[in-house]
N, C-alpha and C positions, 0 to 999 in steps of 0.2 A: 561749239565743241569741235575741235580738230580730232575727229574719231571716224578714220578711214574703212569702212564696210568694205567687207569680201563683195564680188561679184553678185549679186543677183540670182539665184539658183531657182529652180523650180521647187514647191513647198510639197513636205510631207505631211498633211494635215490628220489630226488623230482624236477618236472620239474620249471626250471623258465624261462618265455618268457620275465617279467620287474622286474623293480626293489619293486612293491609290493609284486609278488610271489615268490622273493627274502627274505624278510620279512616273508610272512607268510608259508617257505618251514621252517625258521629257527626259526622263534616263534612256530611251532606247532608238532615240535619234528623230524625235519630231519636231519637225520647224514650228510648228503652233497646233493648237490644242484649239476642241470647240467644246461645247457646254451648256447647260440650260440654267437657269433659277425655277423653282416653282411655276409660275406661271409663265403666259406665252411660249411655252414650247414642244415639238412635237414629241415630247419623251418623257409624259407626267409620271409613268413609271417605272423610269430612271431615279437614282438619292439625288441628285440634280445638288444646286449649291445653293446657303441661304442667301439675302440679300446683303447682310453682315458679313459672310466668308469671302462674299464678291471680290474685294478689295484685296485681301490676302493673298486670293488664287491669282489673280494678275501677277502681285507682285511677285511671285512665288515664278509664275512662267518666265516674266521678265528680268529678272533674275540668270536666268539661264539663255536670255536670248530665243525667248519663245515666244509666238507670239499670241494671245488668248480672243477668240471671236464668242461670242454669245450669242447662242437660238435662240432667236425671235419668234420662230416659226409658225407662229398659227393666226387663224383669221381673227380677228378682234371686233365684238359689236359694240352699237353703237356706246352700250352704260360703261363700257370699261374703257372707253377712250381717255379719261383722267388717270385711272391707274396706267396706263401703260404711257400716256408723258410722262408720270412720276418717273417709271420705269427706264423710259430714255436719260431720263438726268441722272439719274445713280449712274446707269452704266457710262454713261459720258465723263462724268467726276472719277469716277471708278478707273477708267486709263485704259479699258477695253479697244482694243487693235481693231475692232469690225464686229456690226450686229450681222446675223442673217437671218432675213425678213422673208416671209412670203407676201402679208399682206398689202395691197398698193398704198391703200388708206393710213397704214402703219407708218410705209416710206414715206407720204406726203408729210406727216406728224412729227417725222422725225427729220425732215429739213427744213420744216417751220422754228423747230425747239433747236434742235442740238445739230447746227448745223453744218458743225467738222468733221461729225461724228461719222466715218466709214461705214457702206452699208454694201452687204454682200445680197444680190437675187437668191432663195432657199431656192433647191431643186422642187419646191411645193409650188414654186412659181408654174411648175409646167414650161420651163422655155425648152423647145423643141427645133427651132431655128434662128438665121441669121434676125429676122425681123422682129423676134421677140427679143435677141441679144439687145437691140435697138430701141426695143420699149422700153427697156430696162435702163440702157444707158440713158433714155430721153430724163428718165425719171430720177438719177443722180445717184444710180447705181453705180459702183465701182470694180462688181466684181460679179460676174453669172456663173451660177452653180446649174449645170445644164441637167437636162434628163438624164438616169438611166439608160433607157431604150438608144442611144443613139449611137452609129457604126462611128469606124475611122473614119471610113469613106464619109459617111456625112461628116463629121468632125472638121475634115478638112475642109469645107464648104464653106466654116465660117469665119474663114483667114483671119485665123487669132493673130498672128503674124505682124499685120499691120499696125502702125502706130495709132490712129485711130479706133481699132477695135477694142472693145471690152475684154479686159483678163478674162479666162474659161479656168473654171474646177472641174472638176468629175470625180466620178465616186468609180476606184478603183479595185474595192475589196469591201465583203461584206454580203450582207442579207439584201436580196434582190425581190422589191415589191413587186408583185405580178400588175399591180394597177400603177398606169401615170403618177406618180408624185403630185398632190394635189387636187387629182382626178377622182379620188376612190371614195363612194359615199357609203359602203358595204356597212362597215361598224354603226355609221350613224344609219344607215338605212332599218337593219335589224335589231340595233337595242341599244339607239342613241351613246354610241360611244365613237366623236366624231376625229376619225383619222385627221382632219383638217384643227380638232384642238389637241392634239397629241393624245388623243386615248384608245388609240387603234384597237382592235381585238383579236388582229389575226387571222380573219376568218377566211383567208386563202392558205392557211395552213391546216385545215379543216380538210376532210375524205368529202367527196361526193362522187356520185352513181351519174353515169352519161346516158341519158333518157333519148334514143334518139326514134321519132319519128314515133314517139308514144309507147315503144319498148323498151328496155333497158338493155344498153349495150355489154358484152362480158367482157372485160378488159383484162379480167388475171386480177395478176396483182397491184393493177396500176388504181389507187383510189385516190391518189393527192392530187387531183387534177389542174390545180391550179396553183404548186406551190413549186418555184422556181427553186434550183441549185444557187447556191453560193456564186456573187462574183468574185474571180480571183482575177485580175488582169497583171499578175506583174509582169508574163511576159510580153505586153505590150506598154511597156511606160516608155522603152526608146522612140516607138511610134506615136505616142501619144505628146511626147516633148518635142515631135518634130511638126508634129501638129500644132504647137503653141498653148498646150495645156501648162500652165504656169499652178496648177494646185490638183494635186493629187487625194483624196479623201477616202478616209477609212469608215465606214460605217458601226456602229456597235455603241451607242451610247449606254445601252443596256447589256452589254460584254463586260466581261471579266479583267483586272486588272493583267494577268497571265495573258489573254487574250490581247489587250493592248503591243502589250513587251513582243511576244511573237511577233505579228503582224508587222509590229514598226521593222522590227528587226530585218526582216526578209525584205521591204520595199525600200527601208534605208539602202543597205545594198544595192536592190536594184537600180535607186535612180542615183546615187554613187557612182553606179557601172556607167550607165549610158552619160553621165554627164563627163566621165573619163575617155568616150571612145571605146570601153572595154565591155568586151562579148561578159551575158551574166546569164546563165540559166540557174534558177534554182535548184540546190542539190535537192537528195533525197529528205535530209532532215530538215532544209525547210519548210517542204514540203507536207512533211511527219508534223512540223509546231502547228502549220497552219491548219493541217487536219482534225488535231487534238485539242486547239483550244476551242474552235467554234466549226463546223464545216455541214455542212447539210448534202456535200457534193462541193466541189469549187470549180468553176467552169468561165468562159470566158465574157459571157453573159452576150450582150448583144454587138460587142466590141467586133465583131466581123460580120453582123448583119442578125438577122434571124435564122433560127436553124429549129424548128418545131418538133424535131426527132430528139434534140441534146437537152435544151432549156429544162424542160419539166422531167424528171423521170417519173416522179406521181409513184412513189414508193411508199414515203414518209414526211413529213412535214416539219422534224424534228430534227435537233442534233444527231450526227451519228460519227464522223468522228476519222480514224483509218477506216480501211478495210481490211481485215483481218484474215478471212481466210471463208470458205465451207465446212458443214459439219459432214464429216466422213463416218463418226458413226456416235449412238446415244447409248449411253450405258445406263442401268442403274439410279447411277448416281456423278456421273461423271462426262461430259462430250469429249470427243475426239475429232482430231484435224490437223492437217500439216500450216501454221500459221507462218502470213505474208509480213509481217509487222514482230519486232519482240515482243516477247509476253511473260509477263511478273508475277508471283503473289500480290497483290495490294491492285491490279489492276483493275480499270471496270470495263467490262464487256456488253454487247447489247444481240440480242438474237434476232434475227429479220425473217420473221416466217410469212410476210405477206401479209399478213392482216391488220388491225385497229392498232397502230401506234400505241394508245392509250392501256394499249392489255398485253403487253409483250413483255417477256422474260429477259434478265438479266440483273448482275450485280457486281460483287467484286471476285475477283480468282481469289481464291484459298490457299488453293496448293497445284504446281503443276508436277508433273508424273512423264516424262518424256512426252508424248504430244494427248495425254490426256488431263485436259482441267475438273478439277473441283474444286465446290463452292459450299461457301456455309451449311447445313444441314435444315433442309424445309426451304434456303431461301431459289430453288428452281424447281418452277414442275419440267422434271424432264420428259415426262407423258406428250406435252404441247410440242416436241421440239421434235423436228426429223433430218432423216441425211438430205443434205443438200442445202439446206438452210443457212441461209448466209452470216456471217457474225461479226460485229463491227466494234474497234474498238472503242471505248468511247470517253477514257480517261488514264491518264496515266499521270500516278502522285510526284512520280521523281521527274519528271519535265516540269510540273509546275512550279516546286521546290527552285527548279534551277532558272526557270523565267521570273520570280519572285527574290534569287537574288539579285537578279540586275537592277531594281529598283529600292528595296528595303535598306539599301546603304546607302555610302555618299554617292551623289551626283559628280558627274562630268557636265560642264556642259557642251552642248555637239555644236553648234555656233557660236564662236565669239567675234566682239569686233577689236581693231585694233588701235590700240590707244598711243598714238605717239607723245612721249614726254619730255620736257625742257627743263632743268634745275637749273639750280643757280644762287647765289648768295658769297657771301666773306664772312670772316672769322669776325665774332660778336654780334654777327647777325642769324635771323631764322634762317631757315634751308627751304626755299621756295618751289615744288615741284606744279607745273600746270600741263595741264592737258586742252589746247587751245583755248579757251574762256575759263574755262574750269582751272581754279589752283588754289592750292592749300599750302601753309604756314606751317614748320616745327614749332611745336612751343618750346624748345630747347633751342639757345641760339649756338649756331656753328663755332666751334673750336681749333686753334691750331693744329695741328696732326704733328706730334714724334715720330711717330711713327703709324702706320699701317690706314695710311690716307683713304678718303672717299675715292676710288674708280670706280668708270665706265661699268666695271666688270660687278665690282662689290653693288654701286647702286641698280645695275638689273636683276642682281639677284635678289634684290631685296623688295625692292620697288613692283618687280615683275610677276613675285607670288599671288598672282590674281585665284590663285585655287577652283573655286565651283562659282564665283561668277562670271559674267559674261562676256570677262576681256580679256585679249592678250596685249603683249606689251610689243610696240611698234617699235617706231626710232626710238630712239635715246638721245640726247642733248646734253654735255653738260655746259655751264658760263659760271662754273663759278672758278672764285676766284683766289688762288694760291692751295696750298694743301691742307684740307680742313678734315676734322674727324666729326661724326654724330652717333649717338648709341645707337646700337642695333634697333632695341626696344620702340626709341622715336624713330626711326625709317619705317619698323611694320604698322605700327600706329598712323602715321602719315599717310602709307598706301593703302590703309582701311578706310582712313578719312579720304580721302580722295575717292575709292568706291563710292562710298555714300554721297559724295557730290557728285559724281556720275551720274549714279541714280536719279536723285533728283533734278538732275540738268534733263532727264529724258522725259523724266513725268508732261505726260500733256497737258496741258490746260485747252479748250476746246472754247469756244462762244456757246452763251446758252441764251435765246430771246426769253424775254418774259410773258411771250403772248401766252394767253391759254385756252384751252378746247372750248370754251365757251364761245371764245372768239373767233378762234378758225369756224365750226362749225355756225354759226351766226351768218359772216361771212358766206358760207357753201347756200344756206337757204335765202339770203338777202339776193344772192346772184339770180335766181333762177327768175326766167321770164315768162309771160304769157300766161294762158288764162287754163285751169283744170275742166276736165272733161266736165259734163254735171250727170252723167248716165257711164253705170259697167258699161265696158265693153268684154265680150268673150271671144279667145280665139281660139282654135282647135290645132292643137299635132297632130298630123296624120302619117302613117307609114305605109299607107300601103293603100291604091287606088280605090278601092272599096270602102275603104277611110274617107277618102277623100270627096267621095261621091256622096255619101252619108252627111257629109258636113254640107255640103254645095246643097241637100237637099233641105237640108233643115235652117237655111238661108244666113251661115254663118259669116259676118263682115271679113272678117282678116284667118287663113289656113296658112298653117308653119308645114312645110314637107318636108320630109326627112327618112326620105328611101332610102336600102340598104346600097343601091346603084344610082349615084349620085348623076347619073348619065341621065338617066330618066325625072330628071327636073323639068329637061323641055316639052315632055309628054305633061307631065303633070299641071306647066303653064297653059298648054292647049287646053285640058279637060275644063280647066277654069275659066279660058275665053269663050271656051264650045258655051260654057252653060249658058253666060249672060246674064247671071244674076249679079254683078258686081264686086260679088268676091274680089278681094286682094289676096297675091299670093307671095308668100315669103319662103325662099331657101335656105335650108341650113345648111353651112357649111359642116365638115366633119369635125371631130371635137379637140382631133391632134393634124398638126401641120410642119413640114421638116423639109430642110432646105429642097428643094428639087419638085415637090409639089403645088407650085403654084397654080399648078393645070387645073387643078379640083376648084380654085375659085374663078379661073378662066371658064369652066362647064358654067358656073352659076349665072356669069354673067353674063352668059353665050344666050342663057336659056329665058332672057328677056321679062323676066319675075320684078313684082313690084317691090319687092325690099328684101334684105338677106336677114337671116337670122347668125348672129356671130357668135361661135363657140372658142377660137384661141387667138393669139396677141397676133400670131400672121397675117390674118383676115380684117383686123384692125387697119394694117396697115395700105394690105391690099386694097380696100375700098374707101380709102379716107376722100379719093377722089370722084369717087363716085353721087352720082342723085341718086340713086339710091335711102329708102329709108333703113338704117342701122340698129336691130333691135341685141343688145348684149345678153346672151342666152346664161342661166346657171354657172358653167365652169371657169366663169370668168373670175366665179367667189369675191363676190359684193355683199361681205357684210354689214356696212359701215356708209356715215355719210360722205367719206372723205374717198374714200375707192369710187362710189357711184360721182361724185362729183368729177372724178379724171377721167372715167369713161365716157360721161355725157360731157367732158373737156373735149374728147378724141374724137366727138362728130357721132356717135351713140345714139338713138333718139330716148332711147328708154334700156336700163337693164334688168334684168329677171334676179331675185332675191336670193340668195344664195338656200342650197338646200339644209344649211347647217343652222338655221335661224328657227327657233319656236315664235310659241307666236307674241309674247311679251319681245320679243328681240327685233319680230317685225315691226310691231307697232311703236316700240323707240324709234326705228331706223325711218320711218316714215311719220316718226314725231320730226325728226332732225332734220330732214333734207323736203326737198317738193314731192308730195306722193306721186305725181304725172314723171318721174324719172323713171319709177319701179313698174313693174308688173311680175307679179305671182303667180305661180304651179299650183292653180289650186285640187288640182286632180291629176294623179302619172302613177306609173310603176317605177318607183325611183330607180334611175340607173344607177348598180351598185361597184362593179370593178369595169372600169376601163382598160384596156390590155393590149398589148403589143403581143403577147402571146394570144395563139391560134388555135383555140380548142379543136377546131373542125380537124385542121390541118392535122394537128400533133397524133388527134387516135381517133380520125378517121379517115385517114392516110399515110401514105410515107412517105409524103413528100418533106422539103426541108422548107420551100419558099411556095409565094402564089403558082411561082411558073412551072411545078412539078407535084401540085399539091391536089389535082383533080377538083378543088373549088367544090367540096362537096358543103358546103355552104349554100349552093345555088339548089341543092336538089333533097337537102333532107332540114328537117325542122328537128331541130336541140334546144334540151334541156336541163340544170344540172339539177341534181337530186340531194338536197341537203338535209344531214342528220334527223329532220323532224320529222322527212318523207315530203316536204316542199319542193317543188317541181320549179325553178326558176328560167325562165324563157332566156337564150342566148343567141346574142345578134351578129354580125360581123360586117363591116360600113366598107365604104370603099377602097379602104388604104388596109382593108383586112385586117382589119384593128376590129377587138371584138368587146360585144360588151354585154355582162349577164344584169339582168333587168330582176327585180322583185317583186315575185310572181303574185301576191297581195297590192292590188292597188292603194294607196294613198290618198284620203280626202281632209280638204281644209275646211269645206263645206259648214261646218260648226262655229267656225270663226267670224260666218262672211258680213254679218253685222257689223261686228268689230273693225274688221278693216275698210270697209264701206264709211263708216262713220272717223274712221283715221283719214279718207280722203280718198282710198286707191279704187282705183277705175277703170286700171288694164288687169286682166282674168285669162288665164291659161289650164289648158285639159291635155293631155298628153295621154294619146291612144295607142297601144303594142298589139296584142294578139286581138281585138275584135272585130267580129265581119260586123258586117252590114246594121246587121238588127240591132245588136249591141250598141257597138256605135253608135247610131241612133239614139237609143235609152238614153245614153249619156250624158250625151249633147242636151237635149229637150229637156233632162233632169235639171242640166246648169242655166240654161236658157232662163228653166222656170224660180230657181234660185236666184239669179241675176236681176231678174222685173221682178221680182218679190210675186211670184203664186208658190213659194214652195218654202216653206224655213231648213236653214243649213242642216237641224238636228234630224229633220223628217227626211231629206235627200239621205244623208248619212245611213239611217235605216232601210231605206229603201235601197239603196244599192246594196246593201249588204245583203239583203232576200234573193237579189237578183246575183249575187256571184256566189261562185262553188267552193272559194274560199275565203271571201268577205273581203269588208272593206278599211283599213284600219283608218284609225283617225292621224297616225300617223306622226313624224318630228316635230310638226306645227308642237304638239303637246303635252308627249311624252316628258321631253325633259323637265318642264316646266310642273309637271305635277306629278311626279316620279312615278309616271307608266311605263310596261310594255307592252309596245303595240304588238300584235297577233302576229 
């Protein structure tokens, strides 16, 4: 195809949940659209598309020169590995421009099967630096969808720039998770709904109480403590293009098609501007769109580092929309206020008095009265409402009206390519028009011309009505020969036929092997070498020296450390050689790593420890060279045998089973691969949000960073206080990255039959708030479960006597038999 592409430009990438925000990603100037099917992806309550529509929506973007990727996004176990090759092959037959995968085991699957098929890193990847951009490309990745959390300044560190670097996405607008991407076990931790299979619950949009130091802190009005403002980065797309971000991402798969149409609107522009050279701030009314269809607050999120003052305001966790104004005073029947925003009949207003989201006033204006609103009769108590109360607006019917016409008509399309054409033929012959390979026939043969001959001028106007699909018309050619006439009728006919061979000239066709999961995973257990333990082993997390000392007493082989001062590793090696009982001791790294910190696995390796415990793709790379033994910790999200197989590929000795696994998902996963790869958390307080935001810092200081933040981390003990009156312990690691722990321990203990008799042999305990004595208990409880003096179901009980608010049995089993754990 002689079909000359514009330059290259950086992508406006746009969420679509249906087939309007489908519509209105591609009316209102998005380079390609993303998406989910039913299954695999993180937005199960999204209308997502059927697997029947699949086909359509492609053809539908492509069409207009858009281009359509598919979320892939969630971890996959081992029974569903057939359906989700199925999965790869439709989308690959389907004509899909790129999947976006989190899971490793999914990528391997999918370069086995379908292996043309473009595959983008999801931001559930967790890559947080240069060296995981590098796992990803090892892994045949084409494109990293980076964190959230990450500045300019880091940005630049990853010299997208260079020819050998991986393209970079970022997510430039939208709903800002307070947890890592990938990190966050909250929903699954609490009522098995796992943010890792797309069924988040939200529960950082949730109020909690700051319990500090065993009291309850007053804060006002601040109860949404862990729910971030909106990212809004448009004014940083010139900085970010000059950084070498080649995809720019709108977050909102579950947004409004209105929502869409704004959003594109305002960063079409903006990156228009900057790839013009032209200054572009946005007005007020885009401003106004962006506030109105979706806004929670729009802020620049971490795009200039952290700032623990701005991020949270901890007001609301909800839409709110403008800002409208304060109440100056409450009548009757009516408020009063000089309003910041216009204000209509038909509009919807929300009143901010501080308190429970879920119980606040508000509805639509009725009638306004110079600067007094009324509203339906009965529908405000205005008893609740006083001066000074803030008012937000939080809908307005004739902006969506008019974002709704951009899409419900014809299309434009915003990128086309250029289609150079050549004619040619003689009288009594067809009229032959091609477009390099591609060319089509009149079935009318050409005529002498009387009068009013084929030109240059007559065939592009005719030939070049490409309307709403995705060409324009380049050169022109003619060869033909003397002066010939053709009806109008056959030249539009001809340049439709010629479309539709375009079209189909673009269609991919892709390689697909026939191997199948039976094979590859055959394969993964044929390879493994060497001989299974024939006895548990047990090993203990410890955080805190009196941990540690508890363990060393109760003659434990192998202790994971995992101090909040990751400095104090080399103290913790010492306690271990002091004792002499032959302890081995393992460090954990911390569970995010970003360019510049490489110094935190320099401490570990300073501090002379018998093996690290690895938490992200960094630390993978940092110790590949190491003797060092390599244990793969949780976050690494090894669901599958095809993930554990590339980790224990990467020099790994063994990795820890993802926490999203029951226990029918374990005992696949270690039907399928060698059980001497895994080892299991059979006892923790699962960590439930991991965060870049800083609870200590944000309100229990005024500082914005560590180096102004008084580190009251180091001197008072917090807890967040959630709706049930649950005390959840909160930690904050070396890199001031914090993470709240659920205050209910977790035991598998009921299981350990079952997995004993599957094979597995490696046993983990993870200890947070216990001294000594505790401690103790714990350990000697597993010890005596591990040598058989103790049955799982009688430890289970037992522990649960011994704590103040039990112990549940936990994800192992929930899902699997539709409980809620405690």
């Amino acid at each position: 195809m002689n079909i000359s592409r514009r330059p290259e430009t950086p992508e406006l990438l746009a969420p679509a949940g249906d087939w309007e925000c489908v519509r209105a990603a591609v009316a209102n100037g998005a380079d390609a659209v993303y998406f989910g099917l039913p299954r695999f992806n993180a937005r199960l309550r999204a209308h997502n598309f059927t697997e029947a529509e699949l086909p359509e929506v492609v053809a539908f973007c492509h069409r207009y020169g858009v281009k359509a990727y598919v979320d892939f996004n969630t971890l996959v176990f081992t029974g569903e590995l057939p359906d989700a090759a199925e999965y790869l092959r439709q989308l690959s037959r389907a004509g899909v421009d790129a999947l976006i995968v989190q899971d490793v085991g999914l990528i391997r699957l999918a370069r086995e099967i379908v292996p043309d098929l473009p595959i983008h890193a999801s931001t559930q990847m967790t890559i947080t630096s240069p060296e995981g951009v590098e796992f990803a490309r090892e892994l045949g990745i084409e494109r990293a969808v980076l964190a959230r959390e990450l500045s300019l300044r880091e940005l630049e560190k990853f010299q997208a720039n260079t020819e050998s670097a991986l393209p970079l996405e970022v997510f430039v607008h939208g709903a800002l998770c307070v947890a890592y991407s990938g990190q966050c076990l909250t929903s699954e931790s609490l009522g098995q709904r796992s943010a890792n299979r797309g069924e988040c619950a939200q529960a950082c949009r949730m109020p909690y109480e700051l319990v500090v130091d065993g009291a309850v802190r007053d804060l006002g009005d601040k109860r949404y403590l862990l729910s971030p403002q909106d990212l809004a980065a448009v004014n940083e797309i010139p900085a970010l293009i000059e950084a070498g971000v080649i995809s720019f991402k709108i977050e909102g798969r579950l947004k409004s098609p209105e929502y869409v149409s704004a959003v594109c609107q305002v960063y079409r522009k903006a990156i228009d501007a900057a790839l013009a050279a032209r200054e572009f701030q946005p007005s007020a009314a885009d401003r106004y769109q962006l506030e109105m269809t979706f806004s929670r607050g729009l802020y620049s999120g971490w795009m200039h580092g952290v700032n623990h003052q701005e991020l949270v305001s901890a007001r609301f966790g909800k839409k709110r929309g403008a800002f409208a104004g304060r109440i100056a005073r409450v009548g009757r029947d009516f408020v009063e206020f000089t309003p910041e925003v216009p204000l209509k009949a038909g509009d919807g207003v929300v009143f901010d008095t501080g308190g429970d989201t879920n119980a606040e006033q508000g509805g639509r204006i009725f009638q306004i009265k110079g600067q007094r609103l009324f509203f339906q009769h009965d529908h405000i108590d205005f008893g609740r409402l006083k001066t000074g109360d803030r008012v937000w607006k939080t809908d307005d019917p004739e902006l969506d009206k008019h974002l709704r016409q951009s899409f419900t008509g014809r299309i434009e399309a915003h990128r086309r390519e250029q289609v150079n054409l050549r004619v040619g033929g003689r009288a009594g012959e067809p009229l032959e028009v091609a477009a390099g390979d591609v060319a089509v026939k009149s079935a009318i043969s050409l005529q002498t011309a009387r009068t009013a001959p084929l030109t240059l001028e007559k065939l592009r106007e005719h030939l070049g009505r490409f309307g709403d699909n995705a060409y324009e018309l380049g050169e022109l050619s003619s060869e033909l020969e003397g002066e010939v006439i053709l009806p109008i009728g056959e030249l539009n006919r001809l340049r439709r036929e010629l479309v539709f061979q375009l079209d189909a000239a673009r269609t991919v066709t892709r390689r697909e092997a026939p191997t199948t999961v039976t094979d590859i995973v055959s394969r993964v257990r044929s390879s493994a070498a060497g001989k299974a333990a024939t006895r548990a082993t047990l090993r203990v997390l410890c955080r805190t020296m009196e941990q540690l000392g508890a363990a060393l007493e109760a003659g434990v082989e192998d202790v994971y450390v995992d101090f909040e001062d990751i400095r104090r590793g080399k103290d913790a090696v010492a306690r271990v050689r002091a004792a002499g009982t032959g302890t081995k001791i393992f460090l954990a790294t911390p569970r995010i790593q970003k360019a510049g910190e490489q110094g935190f696995f320099k401490l570990i390796e300073n501090a002379a420890s018998d093996g690290v415990l690895i938490r992200n793709l960094g630390a993978i790379a940092y110790f590949a060279e190491s003797s060092l033994p390599l244990i793969g910790d949780f976050s690494l999200n090894v669901a599958n045998p095809l993930t554990a197989a590339h980790f224990v590929g990467k020099g790994l000795k063994r990795v820890t089973v993802s926490y999203d696994l029951n226990i029918e998902q374990v005992l696949d996963l270690l039907a399928a691969a060698p059980p001497s790869w895994f080892e299991l958390t059979i006892h923790q307080h699962m960590p439930m949000f991991h965060m870049e935001h800083c609870v200590f810092a944000a309100f229990l200081s005024k500082g914005k960073t560590f180096l102004d933040c008084g580190r009251p981390c180091e001197t008072h003990r917090v807890h967040l206080r959630d709706r049930v009156g649950i005390e959840h312990p909160l930690r904050a690691d070396v890199g001031c990255r914090n993470t709240l722990f659920n205050a209910v321990p977790q035991t598998g203990a009921r299981f350990f039959a079952q997995l004993e008799a599957a094979g597995l042999r490696d046993y983990r305990i993870e200890l947070l708030e216990e001294d000594a004595a505790a401690s103790h208990r714990v350990i000697r409880a597993y010890q005596a479960l591990l040598s058989g003096g103790q049955a799982g179901e009688e430890l289970w009980h037992t522990l649960q006597a011994q704590s103040q608010l039990g112990v549940t049995r936990g994800t192992y089993e929930a899902r699997a038999q539709g409980l809620t754990p405690r």
